[in-house]
C-alpha positions as CSV (number, residue, x, y, z in Angstrom):
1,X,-6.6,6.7,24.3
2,X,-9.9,7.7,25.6
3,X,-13.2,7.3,23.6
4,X,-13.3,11.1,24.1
5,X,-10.0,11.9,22.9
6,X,-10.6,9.6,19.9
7,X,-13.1,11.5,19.0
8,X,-11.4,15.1,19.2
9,X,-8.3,13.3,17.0
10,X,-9.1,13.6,13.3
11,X,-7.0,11.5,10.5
12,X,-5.8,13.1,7.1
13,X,-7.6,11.9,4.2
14,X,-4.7,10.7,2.3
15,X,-3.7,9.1,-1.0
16,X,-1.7,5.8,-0.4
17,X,1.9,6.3,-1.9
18,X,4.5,3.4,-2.1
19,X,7.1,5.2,-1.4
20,X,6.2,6.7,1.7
21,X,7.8,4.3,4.4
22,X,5.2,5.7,6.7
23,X,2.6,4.4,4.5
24,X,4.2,1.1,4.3
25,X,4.7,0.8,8.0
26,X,1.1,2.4,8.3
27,X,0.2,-1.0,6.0
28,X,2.7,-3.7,7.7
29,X,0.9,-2.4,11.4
30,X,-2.3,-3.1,10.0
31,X,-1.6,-6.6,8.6
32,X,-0.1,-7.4,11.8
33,X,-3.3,-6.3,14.1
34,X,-5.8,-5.6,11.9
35,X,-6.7,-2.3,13.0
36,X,-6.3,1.1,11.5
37,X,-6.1,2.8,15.0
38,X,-2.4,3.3,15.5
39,X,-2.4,5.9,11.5
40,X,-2.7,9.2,11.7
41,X,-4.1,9.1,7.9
42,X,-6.8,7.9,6.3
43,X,-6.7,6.2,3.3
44,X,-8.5,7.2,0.0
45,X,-10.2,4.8,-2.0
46,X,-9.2,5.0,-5.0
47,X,-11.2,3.6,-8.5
48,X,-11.4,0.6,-9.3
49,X,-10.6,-0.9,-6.1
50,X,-13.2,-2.2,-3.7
51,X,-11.4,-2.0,-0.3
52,X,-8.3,0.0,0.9
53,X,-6.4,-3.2,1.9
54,X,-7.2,-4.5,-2.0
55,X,-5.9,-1.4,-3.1
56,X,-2.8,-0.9,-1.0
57,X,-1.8,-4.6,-1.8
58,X,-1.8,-4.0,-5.8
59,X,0.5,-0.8,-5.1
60,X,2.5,-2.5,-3.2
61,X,2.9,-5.3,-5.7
62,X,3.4,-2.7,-8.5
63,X,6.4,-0.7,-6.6
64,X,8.0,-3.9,-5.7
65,X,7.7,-5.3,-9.2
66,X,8.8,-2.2,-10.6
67,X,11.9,-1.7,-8.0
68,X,12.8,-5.2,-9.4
69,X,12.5,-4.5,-13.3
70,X,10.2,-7.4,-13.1
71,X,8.2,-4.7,-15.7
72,X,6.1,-5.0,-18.8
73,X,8.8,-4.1,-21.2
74,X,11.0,-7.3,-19.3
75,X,7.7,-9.7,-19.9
76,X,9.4,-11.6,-23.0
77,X,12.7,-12.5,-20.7
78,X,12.6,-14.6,-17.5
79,X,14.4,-13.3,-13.9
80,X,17.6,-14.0,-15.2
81,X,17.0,-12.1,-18.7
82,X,16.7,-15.5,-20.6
83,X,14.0,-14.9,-23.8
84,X,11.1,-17.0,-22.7
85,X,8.8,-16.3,-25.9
């Protein structure tokens, strides 16, 4: 893409949600070449994170977690449901 054409394209300001596979894939590109060219959006930052990857990396962590069960009301049981308190 030409500098000039780059420059014409504008990205949509949006909020990163885990459940968007484009998101994720938007996320998985960038880890891989560290580059935010290839999105057509643009990231919010959102409080009280300090960088976009920061922030992306905790929601990912939560949705995983979550889609897991690994979740606050398990905390008291190990993976296998075991009480570990």
């Amino acid at each position: 893409m030409s500098i000039a054409m780059r420059m014409v394209t504008t990205k949509t300001r949006t909020t990163f949600d885990p459940n968007n596979k484009d998101h994720r894939a938007d996320f998985a590109i960038f880890r891989h070449n560290g580059s935010w060219a290839h999105s057509k959006n643009q990231y919010v930052l959102e409080y009280p994170f300090e960088t976009i990857p920061s922030m992306i990396t905790s929601k990912l962590l939560d949705f995983y977690l979550n889609k897991e069960h690994f979740v606050a009301d398990n905390i008291d049981k190990d993976i296998y449901g075991a009480s570990i308190c």
